[in-house]
C-alpha positions in Angstrom: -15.8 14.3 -2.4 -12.8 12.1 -3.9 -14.3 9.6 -6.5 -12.3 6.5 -6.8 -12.3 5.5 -10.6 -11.6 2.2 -10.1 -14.5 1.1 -7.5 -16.6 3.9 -8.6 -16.8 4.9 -4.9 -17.1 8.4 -3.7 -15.6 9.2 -0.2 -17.0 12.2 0.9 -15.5 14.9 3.7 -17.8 17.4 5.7 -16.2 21.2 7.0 -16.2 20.4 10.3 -17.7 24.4 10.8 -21.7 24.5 11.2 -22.2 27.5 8.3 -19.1 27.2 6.4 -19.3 28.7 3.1 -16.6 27.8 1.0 -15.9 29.5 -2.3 -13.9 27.9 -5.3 -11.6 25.0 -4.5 -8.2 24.8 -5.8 -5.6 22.2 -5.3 -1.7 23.0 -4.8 1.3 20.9 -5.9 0.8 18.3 -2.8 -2.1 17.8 -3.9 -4.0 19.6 -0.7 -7.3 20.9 -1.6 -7.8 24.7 -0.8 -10.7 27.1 -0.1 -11.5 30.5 0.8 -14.3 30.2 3.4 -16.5 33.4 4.8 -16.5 34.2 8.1 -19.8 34.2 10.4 -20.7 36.3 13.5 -19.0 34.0 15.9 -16.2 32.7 13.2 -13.6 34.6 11.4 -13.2 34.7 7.6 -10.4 32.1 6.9 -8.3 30.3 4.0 -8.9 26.7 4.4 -6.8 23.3 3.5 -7.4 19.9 3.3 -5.2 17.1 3.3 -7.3 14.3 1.6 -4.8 11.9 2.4 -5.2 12.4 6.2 -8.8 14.1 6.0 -7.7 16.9 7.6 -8.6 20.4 7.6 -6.5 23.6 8.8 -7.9 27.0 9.7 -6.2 29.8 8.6 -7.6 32.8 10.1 -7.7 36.2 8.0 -7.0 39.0 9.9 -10.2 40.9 8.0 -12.8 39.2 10.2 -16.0 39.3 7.8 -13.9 39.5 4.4 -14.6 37.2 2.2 -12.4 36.2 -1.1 -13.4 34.4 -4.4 -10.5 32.8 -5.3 -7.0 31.9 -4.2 -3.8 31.5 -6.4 -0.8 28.9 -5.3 2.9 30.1 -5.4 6.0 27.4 -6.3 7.1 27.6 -2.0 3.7 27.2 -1.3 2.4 30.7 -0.7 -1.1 31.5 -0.9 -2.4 34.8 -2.8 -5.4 36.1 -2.1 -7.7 39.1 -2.3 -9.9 40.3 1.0 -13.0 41.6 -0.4 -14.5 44.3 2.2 -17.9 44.6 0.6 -20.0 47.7 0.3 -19.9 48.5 3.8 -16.0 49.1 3.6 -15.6 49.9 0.1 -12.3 48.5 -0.3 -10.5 45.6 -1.2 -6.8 44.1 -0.8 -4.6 42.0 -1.7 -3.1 39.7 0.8 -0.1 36.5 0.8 -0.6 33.7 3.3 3.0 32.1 4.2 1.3 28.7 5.3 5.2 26.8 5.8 7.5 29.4 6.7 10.5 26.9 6.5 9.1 26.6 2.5 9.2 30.3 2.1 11.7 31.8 0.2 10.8 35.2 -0.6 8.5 37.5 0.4 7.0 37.8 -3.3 7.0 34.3 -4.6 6.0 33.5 -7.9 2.8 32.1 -9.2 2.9 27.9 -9.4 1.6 28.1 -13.0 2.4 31.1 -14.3 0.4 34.5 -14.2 -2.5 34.6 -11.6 -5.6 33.5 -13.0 -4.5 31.0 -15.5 -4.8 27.3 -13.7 -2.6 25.6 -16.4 1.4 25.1 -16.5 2.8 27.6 -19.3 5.1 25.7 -21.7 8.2 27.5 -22.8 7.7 29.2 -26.6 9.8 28.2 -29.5 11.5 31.7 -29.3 12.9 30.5 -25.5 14.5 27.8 -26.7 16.5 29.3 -29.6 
């Protein structure tokens, strides 16, 4: 849902997948909100977008059909990191890096949009950087 502060309207989207089960929502520098969503019996696990200016959602398939992932980190090219979680019945994890723009894509290990994974905030340089 997108609340507009000045009407005090919401505007609300549906995942246009019967069972989706979207995780944690992040959004990237365009302003695109993203989600990891867990796959089903008949639907693979995927990395989802939405363009909230257009309504849109794209499907990106993860080649690990039932794994799901908790949380996904945004790179400055546009890159998206995330981590395939097998479960118990695998016992293993991975890491993985989904290229979404491959005319954005500058290197195959692109750094984190706000600085180390798992901190959601834009680090400011120290005082010691700018001596």
């Amino acid at each position: 849902a997108r609340l507009d502060q000045t009407t005090g309207r919401f505007t609300e989207w549906s995942i246009p997948y019967r069972g989706s089960q979207p995780y944690e929502t992040s959004a990237d520098r365009e302003d695109n909100i993203w989600f990891p969503d867990t796959g089903t019996p008949g639907r693979p696990s995927a990395i989802v977008r939405f363009n909230p200016l257009t309504g849109t959602f794209t499907f990106y398939p993860k080649p690990q059909y039932v794994a799901d992932s908790s949380k996904l980190q945004h790179t400055a090219d546009g890159a998206v990191w995330y981590a395939p979680r097998y479960g118990a019945t695998f016992g293993t994890s991975g890491f993985a890096i989904l290229f979404p723009d491959k005319d954005k894509t500058t290197r195959l290990a692109p750094p984190p949009l706000n600085g180390v994974p798992g901190y959601a905030f834009k680090v400011a340089p120290s005082a010691k950087a700018n001596r």
